[in-house]
C-alpha positions as CSV (number, residue, x, y, z in Angstrom):
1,X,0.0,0.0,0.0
2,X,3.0,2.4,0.5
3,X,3.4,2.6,-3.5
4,X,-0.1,4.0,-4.0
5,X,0.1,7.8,-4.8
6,X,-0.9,9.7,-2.1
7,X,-4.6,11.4,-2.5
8,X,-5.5,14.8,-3.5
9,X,-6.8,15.6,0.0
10,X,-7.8,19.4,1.5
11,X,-5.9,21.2,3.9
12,X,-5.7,19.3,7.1
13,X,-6.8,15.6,5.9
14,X,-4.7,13.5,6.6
15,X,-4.2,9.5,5.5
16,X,-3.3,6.7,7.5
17,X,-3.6,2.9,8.1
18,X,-4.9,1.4,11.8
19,X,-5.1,-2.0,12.3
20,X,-8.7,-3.2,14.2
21,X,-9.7,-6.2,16.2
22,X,-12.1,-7.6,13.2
23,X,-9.1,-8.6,10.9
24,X,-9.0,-5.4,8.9
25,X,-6.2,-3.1,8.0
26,X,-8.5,-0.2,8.3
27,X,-7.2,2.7,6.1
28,X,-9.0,6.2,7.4
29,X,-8.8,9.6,6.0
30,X,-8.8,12.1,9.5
31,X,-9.1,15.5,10.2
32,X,-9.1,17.4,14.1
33,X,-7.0,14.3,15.6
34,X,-6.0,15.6,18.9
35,X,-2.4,16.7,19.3
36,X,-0.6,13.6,22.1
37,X,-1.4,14.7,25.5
38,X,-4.5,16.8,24.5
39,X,-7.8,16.3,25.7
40,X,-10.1,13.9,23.5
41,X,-12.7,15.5,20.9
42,X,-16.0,14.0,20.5
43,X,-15.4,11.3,17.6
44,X,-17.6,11.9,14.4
45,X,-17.7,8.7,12.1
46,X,-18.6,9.0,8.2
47,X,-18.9,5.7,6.2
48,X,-19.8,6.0,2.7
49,X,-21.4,3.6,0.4
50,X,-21.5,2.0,-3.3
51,X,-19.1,2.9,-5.3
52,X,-17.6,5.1,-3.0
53,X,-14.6,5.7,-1.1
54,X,-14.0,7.7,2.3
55,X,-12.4,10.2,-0.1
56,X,-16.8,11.4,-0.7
57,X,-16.6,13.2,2.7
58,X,-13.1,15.1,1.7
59,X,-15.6,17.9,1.9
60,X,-17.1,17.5,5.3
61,X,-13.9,16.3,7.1
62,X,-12.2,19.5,6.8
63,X,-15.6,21.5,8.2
64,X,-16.5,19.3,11.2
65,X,-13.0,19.3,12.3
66,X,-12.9,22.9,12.3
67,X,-16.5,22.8,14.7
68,X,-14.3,21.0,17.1
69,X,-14.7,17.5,15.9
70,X,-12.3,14.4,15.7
71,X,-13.4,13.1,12.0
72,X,-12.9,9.9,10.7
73,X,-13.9,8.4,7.4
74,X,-12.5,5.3,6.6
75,X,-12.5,3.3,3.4
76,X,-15.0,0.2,4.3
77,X,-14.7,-3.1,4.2
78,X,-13.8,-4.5,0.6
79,X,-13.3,-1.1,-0.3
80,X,-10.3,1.3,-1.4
81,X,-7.4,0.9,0.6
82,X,-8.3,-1.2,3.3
83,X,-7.0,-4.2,3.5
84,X,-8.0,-7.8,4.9
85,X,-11.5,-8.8,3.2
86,X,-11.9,-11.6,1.3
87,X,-12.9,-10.1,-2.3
88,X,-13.2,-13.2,-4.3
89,X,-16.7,-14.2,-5.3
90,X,-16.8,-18.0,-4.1
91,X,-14.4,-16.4,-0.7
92,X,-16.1,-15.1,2.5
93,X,-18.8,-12.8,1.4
94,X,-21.0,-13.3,4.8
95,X,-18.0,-11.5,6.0
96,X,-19.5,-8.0,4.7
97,X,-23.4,-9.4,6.4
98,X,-24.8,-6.0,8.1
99,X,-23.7,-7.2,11.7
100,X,-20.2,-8.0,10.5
101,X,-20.1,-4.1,9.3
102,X,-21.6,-2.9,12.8
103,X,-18.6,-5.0,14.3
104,X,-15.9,-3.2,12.2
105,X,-17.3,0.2,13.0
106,X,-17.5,-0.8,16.4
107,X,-13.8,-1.9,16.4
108,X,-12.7,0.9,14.8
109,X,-13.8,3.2,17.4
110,X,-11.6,1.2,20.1
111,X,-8.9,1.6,18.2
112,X,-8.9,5.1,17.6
113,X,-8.8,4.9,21.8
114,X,-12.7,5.7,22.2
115,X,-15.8,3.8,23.7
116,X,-17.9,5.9,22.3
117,X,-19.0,8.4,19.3
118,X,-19.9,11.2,19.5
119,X,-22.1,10.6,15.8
120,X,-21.9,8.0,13.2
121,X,-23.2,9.1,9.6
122,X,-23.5,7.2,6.7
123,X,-24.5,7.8,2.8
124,X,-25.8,5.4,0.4
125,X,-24.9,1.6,1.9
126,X,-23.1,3.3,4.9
127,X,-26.5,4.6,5.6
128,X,-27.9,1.3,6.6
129,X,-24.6,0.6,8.6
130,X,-25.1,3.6,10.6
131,X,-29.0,3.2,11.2
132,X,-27.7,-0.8,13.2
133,X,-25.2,1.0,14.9
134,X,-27.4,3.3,16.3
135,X,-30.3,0.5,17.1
136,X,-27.9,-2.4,18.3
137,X,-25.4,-0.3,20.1
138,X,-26.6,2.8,21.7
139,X,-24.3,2.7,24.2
140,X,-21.5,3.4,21.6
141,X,-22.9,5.4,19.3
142,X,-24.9,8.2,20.5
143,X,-26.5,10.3,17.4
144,X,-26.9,8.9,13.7
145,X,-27.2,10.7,10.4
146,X,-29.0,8.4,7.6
147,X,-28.5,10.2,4.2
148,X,-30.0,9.0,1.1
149,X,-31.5,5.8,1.8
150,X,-34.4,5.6,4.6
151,X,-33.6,2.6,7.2
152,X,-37.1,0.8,7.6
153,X,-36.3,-1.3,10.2
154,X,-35.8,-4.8,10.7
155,X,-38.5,-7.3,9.8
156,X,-41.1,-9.2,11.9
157,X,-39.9,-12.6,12.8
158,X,-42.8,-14.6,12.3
159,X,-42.6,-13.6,8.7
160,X,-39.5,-13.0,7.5
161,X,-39.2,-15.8,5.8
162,X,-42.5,-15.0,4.0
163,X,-41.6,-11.3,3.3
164,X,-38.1,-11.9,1.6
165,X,-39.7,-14.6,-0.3
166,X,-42.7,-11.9,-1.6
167,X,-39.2,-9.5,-2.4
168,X,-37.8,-11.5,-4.1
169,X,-41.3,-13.0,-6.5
170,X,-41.4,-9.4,-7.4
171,X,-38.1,-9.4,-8.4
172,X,-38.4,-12.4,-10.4
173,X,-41.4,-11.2,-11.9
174,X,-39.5,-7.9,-13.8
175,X,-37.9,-11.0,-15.9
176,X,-41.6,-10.9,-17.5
177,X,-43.0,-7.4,-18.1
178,X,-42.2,-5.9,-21.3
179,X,-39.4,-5.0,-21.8
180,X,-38.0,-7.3,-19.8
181,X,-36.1,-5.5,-16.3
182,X,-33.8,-7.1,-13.9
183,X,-33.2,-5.9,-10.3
184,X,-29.9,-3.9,-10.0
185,X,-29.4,-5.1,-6.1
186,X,-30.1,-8.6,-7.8
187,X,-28.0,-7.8,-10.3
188,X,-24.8,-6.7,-8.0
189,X,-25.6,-9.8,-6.3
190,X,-24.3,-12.1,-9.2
191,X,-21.0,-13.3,-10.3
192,X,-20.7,-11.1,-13.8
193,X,-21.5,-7.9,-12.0
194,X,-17.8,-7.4,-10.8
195,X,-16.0,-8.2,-14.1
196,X,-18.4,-6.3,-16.4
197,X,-17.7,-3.1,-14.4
198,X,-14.2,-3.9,-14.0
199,X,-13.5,-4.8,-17.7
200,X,-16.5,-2.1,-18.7
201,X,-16.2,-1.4,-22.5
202,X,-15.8,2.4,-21.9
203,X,-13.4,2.2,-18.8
204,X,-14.0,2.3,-15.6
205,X,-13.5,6.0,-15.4
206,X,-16.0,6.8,-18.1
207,X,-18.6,4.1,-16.7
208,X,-18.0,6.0,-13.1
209,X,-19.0,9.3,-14.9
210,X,-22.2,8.1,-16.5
211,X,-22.7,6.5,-13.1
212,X,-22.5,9.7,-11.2
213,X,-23.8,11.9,-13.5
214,X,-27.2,9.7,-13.8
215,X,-28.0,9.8,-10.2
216,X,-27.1,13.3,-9.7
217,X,-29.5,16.6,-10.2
218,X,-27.4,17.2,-12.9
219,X,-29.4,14.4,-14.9
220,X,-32.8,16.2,-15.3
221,X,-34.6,13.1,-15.4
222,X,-34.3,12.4,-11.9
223,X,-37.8,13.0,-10.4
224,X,-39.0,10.8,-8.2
225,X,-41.6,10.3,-6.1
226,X,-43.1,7.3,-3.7
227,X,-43.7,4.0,-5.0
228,X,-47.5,2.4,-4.5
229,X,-45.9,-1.1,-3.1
230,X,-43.0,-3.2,-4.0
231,X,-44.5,-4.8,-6.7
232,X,-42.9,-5.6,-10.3
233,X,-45.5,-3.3,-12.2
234,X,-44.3,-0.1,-9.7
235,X,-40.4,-0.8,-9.9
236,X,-39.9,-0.3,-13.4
237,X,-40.9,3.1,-13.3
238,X,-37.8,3.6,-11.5
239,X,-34.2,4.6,-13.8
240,X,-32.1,2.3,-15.2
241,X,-29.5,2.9,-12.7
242,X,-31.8,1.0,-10.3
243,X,-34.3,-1.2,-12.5
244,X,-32.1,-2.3,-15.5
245,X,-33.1,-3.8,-19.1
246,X,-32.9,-7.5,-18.4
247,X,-29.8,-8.3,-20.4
248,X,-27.8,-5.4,-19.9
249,X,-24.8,-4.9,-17.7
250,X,-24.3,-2.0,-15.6
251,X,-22.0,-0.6,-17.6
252,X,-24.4,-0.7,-20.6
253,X,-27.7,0.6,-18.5
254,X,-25.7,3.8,-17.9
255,X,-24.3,4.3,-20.8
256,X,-26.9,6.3,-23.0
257,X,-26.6,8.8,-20.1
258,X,-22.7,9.6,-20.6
259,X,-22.6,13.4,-20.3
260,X,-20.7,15.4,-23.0
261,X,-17.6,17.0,-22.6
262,X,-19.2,20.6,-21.9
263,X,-21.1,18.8,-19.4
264,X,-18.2,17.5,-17.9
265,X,-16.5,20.4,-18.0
266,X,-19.7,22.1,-16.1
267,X,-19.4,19.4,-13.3
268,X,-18.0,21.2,-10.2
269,X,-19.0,18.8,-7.9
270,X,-16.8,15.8,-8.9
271,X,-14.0,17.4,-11.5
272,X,-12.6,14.7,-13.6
273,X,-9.2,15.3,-11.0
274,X,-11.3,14.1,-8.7
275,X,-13.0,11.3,-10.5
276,X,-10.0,10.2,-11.6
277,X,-9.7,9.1,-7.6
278,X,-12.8,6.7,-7.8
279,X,-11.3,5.3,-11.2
280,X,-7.9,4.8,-10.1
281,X,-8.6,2.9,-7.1
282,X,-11.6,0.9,-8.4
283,X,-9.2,0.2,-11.8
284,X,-6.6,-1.2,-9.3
285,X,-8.9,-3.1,-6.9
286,X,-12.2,-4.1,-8.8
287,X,-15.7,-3.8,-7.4
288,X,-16.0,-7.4,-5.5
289,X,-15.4,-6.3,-2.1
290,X,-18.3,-3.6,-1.9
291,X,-20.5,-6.4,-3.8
292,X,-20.4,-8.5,-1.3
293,X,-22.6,-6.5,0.5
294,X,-25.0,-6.7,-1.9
295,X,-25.1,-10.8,-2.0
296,X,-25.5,-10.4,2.2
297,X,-28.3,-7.5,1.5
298,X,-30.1,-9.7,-0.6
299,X,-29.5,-13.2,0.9
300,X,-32.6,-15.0,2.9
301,X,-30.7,-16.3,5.9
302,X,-29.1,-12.9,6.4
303,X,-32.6,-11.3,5.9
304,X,-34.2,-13.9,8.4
305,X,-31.3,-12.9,11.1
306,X,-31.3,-9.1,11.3
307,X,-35.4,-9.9,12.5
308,X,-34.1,-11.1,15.9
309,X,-33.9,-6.8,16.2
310,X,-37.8,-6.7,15.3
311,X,-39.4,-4.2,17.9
312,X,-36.6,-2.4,18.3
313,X,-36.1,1.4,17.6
314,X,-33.3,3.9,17.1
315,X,-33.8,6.0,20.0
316,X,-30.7,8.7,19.9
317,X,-31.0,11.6,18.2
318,X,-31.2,10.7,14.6
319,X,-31.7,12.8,11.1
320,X,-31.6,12.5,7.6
321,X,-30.6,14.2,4.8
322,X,-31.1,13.0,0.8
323,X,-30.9,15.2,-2.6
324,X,-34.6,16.2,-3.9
325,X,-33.5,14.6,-6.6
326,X,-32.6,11.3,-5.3
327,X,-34.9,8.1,-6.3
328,X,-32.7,6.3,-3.0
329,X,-35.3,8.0,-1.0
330,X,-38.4,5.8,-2.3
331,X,-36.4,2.7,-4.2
332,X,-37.9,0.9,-1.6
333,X,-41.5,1.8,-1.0
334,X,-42.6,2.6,2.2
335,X,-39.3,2.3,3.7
336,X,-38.9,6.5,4.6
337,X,-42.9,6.4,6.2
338,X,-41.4,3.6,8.5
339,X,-38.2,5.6,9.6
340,X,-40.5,7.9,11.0
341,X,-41.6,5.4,13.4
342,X,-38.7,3.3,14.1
343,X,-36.5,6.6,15.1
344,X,-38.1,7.5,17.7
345,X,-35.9,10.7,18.1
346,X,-35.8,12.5,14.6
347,X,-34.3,15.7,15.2
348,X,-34.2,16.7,11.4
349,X,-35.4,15.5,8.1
350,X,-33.8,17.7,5.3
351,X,-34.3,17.2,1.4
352,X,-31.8,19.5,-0.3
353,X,-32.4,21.4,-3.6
354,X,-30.0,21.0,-6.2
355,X,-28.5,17.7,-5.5
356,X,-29.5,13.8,-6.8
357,X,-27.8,10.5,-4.9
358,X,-24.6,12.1,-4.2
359,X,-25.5,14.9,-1.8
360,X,-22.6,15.4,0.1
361,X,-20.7,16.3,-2.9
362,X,-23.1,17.5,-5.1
363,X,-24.4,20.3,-2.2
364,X,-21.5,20.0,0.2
365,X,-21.8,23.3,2.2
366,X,-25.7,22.8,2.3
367,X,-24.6,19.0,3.8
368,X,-22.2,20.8,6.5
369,X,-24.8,22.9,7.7
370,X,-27.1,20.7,8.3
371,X,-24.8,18.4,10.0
372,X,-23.5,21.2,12.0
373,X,-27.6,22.6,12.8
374,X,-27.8,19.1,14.0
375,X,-25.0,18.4,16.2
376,X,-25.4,21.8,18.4
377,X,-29.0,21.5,18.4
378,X,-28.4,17.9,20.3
379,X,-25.3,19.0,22.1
């Protein structure tokens, strides 16, 4: 890891590596790490989700630290930098099951030399990681941010088994509408989805810029609103960045959708400099180890175990923050009326104009002050 060029980081964000109990060789990016012999700061997690990289908070690290904050964001597990996951398709992918994550987060807290944080956020995938933080370990981790996708809570017991089974008929039943539509957490799920985004026909820097670009305000298509049910008929109105043509890879669903050079000129929010970030170290490492947590996220057994937490509610201080022009809000219906419920102390619920999927870049200083409206207001 020593010959990787060093990132294009902001003033005072620093990289390093830390070893943690759960096997990983955790690399973080850091800003407002107490000097030795100073007193601690209140610890402020960030974990980012799919395809991402801790470089997506380079924007809030500097700004949080500067409120007084320790920041962390580390490059998850199978992701970036970080090293000791099993990233092979046929290796250990129950590894990167929702609990497993909780454990790293929770292990890399100790050995940053805390018991406890003051926040833990999380975009996209992290968002989900955050929200079983919060609801399995409240002890730890003492206020959440969800951005971008809802957290619904776990399922009832007694039917789990039922439910994921009804998921996935719908699923199946995309295969047959016309045209035919396949899944893309199904998709991600399978054993071509690494290589074809790996080995995509454009490059993985070009596929990565039709990737962001379509789930970002800067597509105008991107209008969403809630879905009736999670039935086949109502998930193909969704993008093709979420519901894809049956036969196509990921790769080729986004590819209509590359923007043109004076678009990507235009694109202030992710520069091809820093683009070139996401390319680089997906080009070097592949996509398997964040697509692992798509085979746990859709997997029955790991479905049936997370309802042991049935009943049970997030009951720090939470918010959540998502682009107006993010279909992650309603991919899965019903899923944002049931955070409402199962956080039982929302503090803030923010939809921000002028930003898609990727809010914390696309609006960053509207994303900082919500974050920092939220941490005083629970201080």
């Amino acid at each position: 890891m020593n010959s990787l060029a060093p990132l294009p980081l902001p003033d005072g964000v620093q990289s390093r590596d830390l070893p943690i109990a759960t096997g990983l060789q955790m690399h973080l990016l850091e800003a407002g790490r107490p000097q030795a012999g100073a007193p601690p700061k209140p610890l402020v997690l960030l974990l980012h989700g799919f395809p991402e990289l801790a470089f997506s908070w380079r924007h809030q690290l500097p700004a949080l630290a500067q409120a007084g904050f320790h920041v962390v964001a580390p490059d998850q597990r199978g992701y970036g930098r970080t090293t000791g996951s099993d990233d092979r398709y046929e290796g250990d992918w129950r590894a990167s099951g929702m609990l497993r994550l909780v454990d790293d987060v929770m292990a890399l807290v100790q050995a940053l030399g805390y018991s406890q944080a003051h926040v833990v956020i999380g975009h996209d995938f992290g968002s989900p990681v955050a929200a079983w933080c919060a609801l399995t370990r409240p002890d730890v981790f003492q206020r959440v941010v969800m951005m971008s996708a809802p957290f619904g809570g776990p399922a009832d017991p007694a039917t789990a088994a039922q439910t994921h089974e009804a998921l996935t008929h719908e699923v199946d039943a995309l295969h047959h509408l016309q045209p035919p539509r396949l899944h893309y957490q199904w998709y991600y799920a399978q054993a071509q989805a690494n290589p074809a985004m790996w080995h995509a026909p454009q490059g993985v820097h070009d596929f990565l810029r039709a990737y962001y670009h379509v789930k970002s305000a800067d597509w105008p298509h991107n209008r969403p609103a809630a879905l009736p049910a999670w039935k086949a008929e109502a998930l193909a109105t969704l993008p093709h960045y979420y519901v894809m043509p049956l036969q196509a890879s990921m790769p080729q669903a986004v590819a209509p959708e590359m923007p043109s050079p004076t678009q990507i000129q235009a694109c202030r929010w992710l520069p091809d400099a820093e683009l070139a970030v996401y390319a680089s170290e997906y080009t070097r490492r592949g996509f398997q180890g964040g697509l692992q947590w798509y085979r746990c996220s859709t997997d029955r057994d790991q479905f049936i175990a997370l309802s042991q937490f049935s009943g049970q509610s997030i009951r720090v201080p939470s918010a959540f923050i998502a682009g107006q022009a993010d279909w992650g809000v309603y991919q899965s219906p019903g899923a944002f009326e049931k955070m409402q419920a199962v956080c039982t102390d929302m503090r803030l619920c923010q939809r921000i104009a002028g930003a898609g999927h990727w809010v914390q870049q696309e609006q960053s200083q509207s994303v900082n002050q919500c974050l920092l409206q939220f941490l005083s207001d629970t201080r």
